[in-house]
PASEBA-1860 file (N, C-alpha, C; in nm, 3 decimals):
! residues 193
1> XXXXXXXX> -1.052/-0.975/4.002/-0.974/-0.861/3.961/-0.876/-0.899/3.851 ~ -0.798/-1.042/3.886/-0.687/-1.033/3.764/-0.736/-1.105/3.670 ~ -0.907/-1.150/3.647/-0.938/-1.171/3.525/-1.013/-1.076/3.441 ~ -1.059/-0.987/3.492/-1.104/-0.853/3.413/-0.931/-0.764/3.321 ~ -0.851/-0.796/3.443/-0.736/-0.745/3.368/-0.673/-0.802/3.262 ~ -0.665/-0.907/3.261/-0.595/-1.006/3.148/-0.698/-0.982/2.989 ~ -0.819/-0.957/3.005/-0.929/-0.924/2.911/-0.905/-0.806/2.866 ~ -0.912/-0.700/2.970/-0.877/-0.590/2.959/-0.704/-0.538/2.863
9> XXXXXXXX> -0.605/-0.615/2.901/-0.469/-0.645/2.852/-0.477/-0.699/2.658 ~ -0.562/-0.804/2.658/-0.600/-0.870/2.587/-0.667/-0.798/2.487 ~ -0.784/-0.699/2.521/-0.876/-0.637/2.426/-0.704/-0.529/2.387 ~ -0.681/-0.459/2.471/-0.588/-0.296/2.435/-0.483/-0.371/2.350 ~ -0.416/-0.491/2.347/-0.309/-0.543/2.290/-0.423/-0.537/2.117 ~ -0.451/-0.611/2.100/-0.586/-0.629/1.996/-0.558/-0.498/1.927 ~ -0.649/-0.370/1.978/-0.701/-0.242/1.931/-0.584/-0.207/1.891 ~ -0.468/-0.213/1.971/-0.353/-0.150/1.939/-0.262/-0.219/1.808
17> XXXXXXXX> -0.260/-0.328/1.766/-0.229/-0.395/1.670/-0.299/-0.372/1.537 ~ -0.441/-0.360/1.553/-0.496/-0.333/1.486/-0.529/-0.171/1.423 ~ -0.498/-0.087/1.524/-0.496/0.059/1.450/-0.329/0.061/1.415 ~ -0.235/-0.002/1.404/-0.092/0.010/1.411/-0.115/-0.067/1.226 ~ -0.195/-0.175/1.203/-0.174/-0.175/1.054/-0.284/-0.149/1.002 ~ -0.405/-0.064/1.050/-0.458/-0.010/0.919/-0.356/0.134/0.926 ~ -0.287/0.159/0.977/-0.187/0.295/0.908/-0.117/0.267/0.806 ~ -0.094/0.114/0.760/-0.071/0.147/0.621/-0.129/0.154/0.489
25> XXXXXXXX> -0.280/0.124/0.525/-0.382/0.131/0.395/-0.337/0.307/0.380 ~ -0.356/0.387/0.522/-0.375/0.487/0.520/-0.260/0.542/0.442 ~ -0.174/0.514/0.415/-0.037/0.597/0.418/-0.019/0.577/0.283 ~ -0.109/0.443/0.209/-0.087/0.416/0.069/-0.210/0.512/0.023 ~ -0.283/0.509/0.064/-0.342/0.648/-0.001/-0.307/0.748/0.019 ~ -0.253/0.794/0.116/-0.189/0.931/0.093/-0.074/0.961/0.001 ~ 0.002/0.854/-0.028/0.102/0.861/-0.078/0.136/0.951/-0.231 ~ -0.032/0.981/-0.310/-0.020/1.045/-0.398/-0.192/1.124/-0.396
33> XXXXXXXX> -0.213/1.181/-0.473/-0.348/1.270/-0.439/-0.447/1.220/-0.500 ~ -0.506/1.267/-0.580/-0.691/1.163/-0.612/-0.671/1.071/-0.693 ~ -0.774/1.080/-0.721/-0.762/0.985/-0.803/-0.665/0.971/-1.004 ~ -0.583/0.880/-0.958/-0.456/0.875/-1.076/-0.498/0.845/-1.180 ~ -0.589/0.733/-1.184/-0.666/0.682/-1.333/-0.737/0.772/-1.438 ~ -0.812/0.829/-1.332/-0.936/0.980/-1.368/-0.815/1.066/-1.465 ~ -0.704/1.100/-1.373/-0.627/1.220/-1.419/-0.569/1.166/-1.548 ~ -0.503/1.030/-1.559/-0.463/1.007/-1.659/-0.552/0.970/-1.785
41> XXXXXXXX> -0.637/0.917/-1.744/-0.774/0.902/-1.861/-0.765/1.038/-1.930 ~ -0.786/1.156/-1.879/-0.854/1.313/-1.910/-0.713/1.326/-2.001 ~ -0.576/1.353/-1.910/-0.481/1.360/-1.996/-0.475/1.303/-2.111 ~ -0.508/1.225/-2.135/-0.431/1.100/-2.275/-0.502/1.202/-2.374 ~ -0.682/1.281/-2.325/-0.716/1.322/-2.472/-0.622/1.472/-2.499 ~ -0.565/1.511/-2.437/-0.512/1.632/-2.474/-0.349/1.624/-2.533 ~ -0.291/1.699/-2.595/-0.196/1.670/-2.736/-0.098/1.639/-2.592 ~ 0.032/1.584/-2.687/0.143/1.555/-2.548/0.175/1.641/-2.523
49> XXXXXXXX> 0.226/1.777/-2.597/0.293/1.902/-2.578/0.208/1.952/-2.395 ~ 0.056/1.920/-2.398/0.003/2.001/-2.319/-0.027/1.948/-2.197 ~ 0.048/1.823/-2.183/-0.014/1.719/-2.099/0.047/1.731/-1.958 ~ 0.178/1.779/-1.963/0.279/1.850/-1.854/0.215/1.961/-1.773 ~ 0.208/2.021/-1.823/0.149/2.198/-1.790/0.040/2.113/-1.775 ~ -0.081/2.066/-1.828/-0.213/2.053/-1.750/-0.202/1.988/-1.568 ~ -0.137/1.869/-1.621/-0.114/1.822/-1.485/-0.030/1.917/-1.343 ~ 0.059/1.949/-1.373/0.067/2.084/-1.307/0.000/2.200/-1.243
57> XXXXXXXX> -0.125/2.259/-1.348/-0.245/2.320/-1.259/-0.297/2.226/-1.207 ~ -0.353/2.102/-1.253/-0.455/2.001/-1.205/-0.391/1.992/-1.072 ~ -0.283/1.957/-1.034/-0.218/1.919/-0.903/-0.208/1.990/-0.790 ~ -0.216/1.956/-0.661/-0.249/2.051/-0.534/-0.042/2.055/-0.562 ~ -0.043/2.189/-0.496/0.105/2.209/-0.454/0.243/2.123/-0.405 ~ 0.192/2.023/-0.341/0.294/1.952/-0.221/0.245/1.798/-0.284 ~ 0.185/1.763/-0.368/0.164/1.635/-0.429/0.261/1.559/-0.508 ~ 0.245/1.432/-0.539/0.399/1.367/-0.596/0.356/1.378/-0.731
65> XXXXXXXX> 0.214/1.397/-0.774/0.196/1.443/-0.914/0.236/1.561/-0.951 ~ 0.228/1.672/-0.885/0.282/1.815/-0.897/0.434/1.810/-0.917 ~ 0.528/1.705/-0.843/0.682/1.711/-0.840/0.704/1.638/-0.989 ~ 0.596/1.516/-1.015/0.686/1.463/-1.149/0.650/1.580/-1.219 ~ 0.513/1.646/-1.271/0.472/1.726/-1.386/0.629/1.866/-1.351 ~ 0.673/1.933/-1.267/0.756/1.993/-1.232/0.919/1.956/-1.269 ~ 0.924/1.790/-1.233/1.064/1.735/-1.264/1.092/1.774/-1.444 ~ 0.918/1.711/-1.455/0.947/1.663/-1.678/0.937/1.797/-1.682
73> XXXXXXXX> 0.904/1.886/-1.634/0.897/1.994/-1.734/1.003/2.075/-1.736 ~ 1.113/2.083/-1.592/1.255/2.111/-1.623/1.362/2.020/-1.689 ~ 1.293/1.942/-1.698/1.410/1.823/-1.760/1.445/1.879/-1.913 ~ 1.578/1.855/-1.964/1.623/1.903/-2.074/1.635/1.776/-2.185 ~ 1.604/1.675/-2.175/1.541/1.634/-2.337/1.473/1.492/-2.242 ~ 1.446/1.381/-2.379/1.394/1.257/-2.360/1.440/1.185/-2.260 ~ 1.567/1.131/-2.256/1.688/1.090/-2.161/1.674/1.111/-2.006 ~ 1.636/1.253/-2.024/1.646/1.316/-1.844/1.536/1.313/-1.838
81> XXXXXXXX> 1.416/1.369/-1.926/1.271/1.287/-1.838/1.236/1.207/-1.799 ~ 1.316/1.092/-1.865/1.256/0.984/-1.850/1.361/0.932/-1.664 ~ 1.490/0.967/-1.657/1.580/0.986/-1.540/1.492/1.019/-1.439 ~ 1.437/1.182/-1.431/1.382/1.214/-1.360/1.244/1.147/-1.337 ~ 1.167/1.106/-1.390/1.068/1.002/-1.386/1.074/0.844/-1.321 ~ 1.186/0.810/-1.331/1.275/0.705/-1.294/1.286/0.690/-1.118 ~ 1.366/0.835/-1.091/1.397/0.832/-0.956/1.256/0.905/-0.849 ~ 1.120/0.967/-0.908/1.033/0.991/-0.852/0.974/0.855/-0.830
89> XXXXXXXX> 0.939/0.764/-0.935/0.895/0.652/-0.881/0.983/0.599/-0.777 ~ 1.144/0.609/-0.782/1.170/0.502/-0.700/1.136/0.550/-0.512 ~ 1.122/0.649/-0.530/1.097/0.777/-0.414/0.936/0.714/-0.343 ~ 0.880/0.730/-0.468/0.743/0.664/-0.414/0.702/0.548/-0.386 ~ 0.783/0.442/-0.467/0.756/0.283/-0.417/0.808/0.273/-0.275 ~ 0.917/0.352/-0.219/0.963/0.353/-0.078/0.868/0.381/-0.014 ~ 0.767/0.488/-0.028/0.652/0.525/0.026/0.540/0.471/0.037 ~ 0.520/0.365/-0.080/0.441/0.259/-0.103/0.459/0.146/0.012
97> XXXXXXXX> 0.595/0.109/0.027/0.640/-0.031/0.072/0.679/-0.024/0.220 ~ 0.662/0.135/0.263/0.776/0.133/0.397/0.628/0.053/0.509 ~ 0.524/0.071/0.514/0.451/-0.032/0.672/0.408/-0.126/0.587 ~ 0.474/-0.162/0.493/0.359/-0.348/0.406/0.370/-0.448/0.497 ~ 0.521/-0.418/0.618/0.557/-0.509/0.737/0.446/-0.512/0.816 ~ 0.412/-0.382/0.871/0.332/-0.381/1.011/0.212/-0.477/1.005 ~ 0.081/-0.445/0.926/0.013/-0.568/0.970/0.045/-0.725/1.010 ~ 0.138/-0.777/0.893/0.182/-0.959/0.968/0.255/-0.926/1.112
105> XXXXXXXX> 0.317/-0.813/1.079/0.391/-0.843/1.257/0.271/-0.769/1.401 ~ 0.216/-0.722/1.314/0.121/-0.715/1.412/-0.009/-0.821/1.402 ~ 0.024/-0.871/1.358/-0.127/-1.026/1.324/-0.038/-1.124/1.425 ~ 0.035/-1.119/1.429/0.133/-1.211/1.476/0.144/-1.167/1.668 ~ 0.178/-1.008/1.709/0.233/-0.963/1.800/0.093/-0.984/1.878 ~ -0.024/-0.980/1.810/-0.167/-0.972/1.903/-0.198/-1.139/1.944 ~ -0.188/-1.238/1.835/-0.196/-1.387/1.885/-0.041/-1.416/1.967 ~ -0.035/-1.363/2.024/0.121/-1.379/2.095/0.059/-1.340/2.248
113> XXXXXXXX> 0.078/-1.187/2.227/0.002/-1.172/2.366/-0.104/-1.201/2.390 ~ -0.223/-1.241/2.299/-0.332/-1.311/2.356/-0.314/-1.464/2.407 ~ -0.189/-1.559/2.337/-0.166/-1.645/2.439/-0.083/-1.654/2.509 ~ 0.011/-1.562/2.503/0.062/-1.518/2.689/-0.028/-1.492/2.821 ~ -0.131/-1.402/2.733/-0.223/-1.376/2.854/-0.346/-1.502/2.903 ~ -0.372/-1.540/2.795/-0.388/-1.679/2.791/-0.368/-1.820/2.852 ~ -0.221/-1.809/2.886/-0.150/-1.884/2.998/-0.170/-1.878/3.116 ~ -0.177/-1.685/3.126/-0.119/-1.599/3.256/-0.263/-1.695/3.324
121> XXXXXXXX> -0.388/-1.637/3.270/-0.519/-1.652/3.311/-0.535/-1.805/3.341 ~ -0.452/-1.904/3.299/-0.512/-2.077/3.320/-0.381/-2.039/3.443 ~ -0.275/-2.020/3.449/-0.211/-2.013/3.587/-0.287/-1.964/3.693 ~ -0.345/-1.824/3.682/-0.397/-1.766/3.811/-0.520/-1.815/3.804 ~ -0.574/-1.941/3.730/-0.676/-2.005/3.782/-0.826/-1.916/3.754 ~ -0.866/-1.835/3.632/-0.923/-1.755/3.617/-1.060/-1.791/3.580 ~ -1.038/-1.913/3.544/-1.175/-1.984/3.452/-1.146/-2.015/3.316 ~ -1.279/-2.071/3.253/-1.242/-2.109/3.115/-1.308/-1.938/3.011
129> XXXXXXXX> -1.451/-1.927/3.080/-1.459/-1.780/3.036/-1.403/-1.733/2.969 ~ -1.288/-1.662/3.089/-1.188/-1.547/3.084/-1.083/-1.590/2.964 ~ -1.053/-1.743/2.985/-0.918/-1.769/2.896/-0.980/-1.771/2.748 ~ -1.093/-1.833/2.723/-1.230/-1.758/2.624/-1.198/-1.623/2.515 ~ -1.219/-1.554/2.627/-1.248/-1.408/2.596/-1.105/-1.369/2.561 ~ -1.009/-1.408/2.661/-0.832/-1.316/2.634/-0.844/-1.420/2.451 ~ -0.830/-1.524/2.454/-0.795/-1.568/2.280/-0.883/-1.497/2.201 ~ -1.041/-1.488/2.183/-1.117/-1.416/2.133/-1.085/-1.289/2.107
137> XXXXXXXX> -1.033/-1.185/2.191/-0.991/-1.035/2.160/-0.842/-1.060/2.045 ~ -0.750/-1.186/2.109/-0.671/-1.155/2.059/-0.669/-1.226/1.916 ~ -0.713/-1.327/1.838/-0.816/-1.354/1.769/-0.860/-1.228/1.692 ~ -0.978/-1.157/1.708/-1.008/-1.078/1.654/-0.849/-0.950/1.624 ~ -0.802/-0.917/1.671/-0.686/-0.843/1.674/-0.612/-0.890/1.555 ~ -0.578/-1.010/1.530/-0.473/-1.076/1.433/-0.584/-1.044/1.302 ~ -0.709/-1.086/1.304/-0.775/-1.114/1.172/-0.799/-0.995/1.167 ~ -0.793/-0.845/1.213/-0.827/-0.732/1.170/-0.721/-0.705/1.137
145> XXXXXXXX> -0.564/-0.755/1.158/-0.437/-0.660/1.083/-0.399/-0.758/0.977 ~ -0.419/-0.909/0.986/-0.441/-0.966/0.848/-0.542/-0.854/0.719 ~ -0.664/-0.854/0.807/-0.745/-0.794/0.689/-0.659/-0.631/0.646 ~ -0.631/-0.558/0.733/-0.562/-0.432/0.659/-0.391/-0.484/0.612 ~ -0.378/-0.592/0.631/-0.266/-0.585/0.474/-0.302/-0.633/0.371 ~ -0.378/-0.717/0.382/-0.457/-0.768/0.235/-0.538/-0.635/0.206 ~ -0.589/-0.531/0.254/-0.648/-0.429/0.181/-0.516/-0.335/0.188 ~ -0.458/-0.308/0.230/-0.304/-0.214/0.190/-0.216/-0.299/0.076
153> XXXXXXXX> -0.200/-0.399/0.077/-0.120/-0.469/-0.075/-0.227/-0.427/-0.189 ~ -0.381/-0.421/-0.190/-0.463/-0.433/-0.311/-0.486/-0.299/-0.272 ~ -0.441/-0.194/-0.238/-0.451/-0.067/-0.274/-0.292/-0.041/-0.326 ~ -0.211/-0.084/-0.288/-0.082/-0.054/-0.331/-0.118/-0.122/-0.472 ~ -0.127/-0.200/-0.501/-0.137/-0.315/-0.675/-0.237/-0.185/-0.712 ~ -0.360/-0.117/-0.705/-0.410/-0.053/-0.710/-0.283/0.114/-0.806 ~ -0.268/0.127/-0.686/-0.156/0.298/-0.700/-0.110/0.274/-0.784 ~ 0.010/0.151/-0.751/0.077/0.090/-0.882/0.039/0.087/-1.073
161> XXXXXXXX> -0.057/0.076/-1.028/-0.138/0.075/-1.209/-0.135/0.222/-1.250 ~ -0.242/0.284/-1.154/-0.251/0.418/-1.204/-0.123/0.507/-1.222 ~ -0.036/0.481/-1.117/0.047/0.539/-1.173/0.147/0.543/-1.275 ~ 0.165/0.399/-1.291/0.216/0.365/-1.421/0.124/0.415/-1.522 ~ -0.006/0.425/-1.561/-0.088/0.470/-1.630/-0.054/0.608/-1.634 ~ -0.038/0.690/-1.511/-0.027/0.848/-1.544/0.123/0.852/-1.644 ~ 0.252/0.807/-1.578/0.363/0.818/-1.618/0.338/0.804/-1.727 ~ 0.278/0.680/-1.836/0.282/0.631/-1.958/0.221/0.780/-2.024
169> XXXXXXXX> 0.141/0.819/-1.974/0.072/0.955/-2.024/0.126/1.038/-2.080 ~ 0.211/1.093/-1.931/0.250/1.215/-1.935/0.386/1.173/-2.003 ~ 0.465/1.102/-2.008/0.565/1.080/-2.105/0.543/1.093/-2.254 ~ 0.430/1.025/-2.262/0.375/1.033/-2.404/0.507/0.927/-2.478 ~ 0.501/0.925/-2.601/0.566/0.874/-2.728/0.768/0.953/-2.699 ~ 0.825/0.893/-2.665/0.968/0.938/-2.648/1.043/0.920/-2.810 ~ 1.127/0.980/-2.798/1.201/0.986/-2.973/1.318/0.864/-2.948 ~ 1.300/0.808/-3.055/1.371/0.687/-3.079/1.336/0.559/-2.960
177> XXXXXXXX> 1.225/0.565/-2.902/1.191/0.486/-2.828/1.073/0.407/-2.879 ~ 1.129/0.268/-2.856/1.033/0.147/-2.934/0.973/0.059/-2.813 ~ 0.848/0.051/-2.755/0.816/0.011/-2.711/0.805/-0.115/-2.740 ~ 0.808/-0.214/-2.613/0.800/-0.386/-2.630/0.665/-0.410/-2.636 ~ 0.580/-0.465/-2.697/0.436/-0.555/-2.634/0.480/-0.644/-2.519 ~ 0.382/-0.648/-2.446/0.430/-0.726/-2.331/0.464/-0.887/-2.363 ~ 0.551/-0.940/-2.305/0.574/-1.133/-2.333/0.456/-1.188/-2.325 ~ 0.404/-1.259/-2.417/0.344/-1.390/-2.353/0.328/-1.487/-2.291
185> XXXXXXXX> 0.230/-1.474/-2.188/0.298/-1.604/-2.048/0.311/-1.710/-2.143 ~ 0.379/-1.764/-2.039/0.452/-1.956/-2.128/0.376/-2.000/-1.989 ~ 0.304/-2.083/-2.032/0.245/-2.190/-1.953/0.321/-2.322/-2.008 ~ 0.358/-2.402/-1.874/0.403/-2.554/-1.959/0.325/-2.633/-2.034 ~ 0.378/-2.681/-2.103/0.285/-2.781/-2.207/0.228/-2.888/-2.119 ~ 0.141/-2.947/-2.182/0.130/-3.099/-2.115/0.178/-3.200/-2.154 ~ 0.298/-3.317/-2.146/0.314/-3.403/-2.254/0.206/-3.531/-2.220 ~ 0.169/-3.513/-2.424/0.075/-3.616/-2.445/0.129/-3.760/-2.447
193> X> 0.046/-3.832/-2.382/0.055/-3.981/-2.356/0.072/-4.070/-2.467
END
């Protein structure tokens, strides 16, 4: 009886760790609506004047693309679009970043109780089996919420682009604004012998 339970303990600790961080792949895709690249690709060919207002119909109602195209288009010059553009991202990287925790602490919380239970089972004398099977569930548990933060960070690096890609768009060319080329990495030299 108390080695079916410790397995049993063992598998639900697991499942539960593991649906606790794929909710944040999930939540990074929700965080903005289809696809961002697509939208901004289509935008770039249409003049800047029109690029606001398109995105606006393009956008479902309650979307964070609908609020920036809404912010820039009440905004009253260069300065405040770019303000209001400013504080929507910072709105959304919160939204981006708030479960990036949950998978490690749950990769972590499942090899924990799998060797608690682990213990429990070599105390009450359960077999090698059982103590087997409790690391194995919990084992599998850790490497499935490892795997959904490594796929929730590379969907976030993901969002991240496109949306910088839309913003660059829909901002278009600002007045008196000189864009940098990006730095060139500095790699160290080697000194020659």
């Amino acid at each position: 009886m108390s080695a079916v339970l410790f397995i049993a303990l063992s598998i639900a600790a697991s499942v539960a760790c593991a649906a606790v961080s794929w909710r944040h792949p999930a939540q990074v895709a929700a965080a903005t609506g289809a696809d961002l690249t697509a939208l901004a690709r289509s935008l770039r060919a249409l003049p800047v004047d029109a690029r606001l207002a398109e995105l606006a119909s393009r956008s479902p109602p309650e979307s964070w693309e609908r609020r920036l195209a809404d912010e820039l288009l009440s905004a009253a010059g260069p300065r405040a679009r770019v303000a209001a553009a400013n504080d929507l991202l910072v709105e959304l990287e919160q939204r981006l970043d708030v479960g990036a925790g949950w998978p490690r602490a749950a990769a972590r919380l499942s090899a924990l109780v799998a060797l608690l239970l682990a213990t429990l089972s070599f105390l009450a004398q359960a077999g090698p089996s059982v103590i087997v099977l409790v690391l194995g569930a919990g084992a599998a548990g850790a490497i499935a919420s490892a795997a959904a933060g490594r796929a929730g960070r590379a969907a976030a690096a993901r969002k991240r682009e496109a949306i910088d890609a839309l913003v660059d768009v829909v901002l278009g060319p600002l007045d008196g604004a000189v864009r940098k080329p990006p730095a060139p990495s500095r790699r160290p030299r080697r000194a020659s012998r």
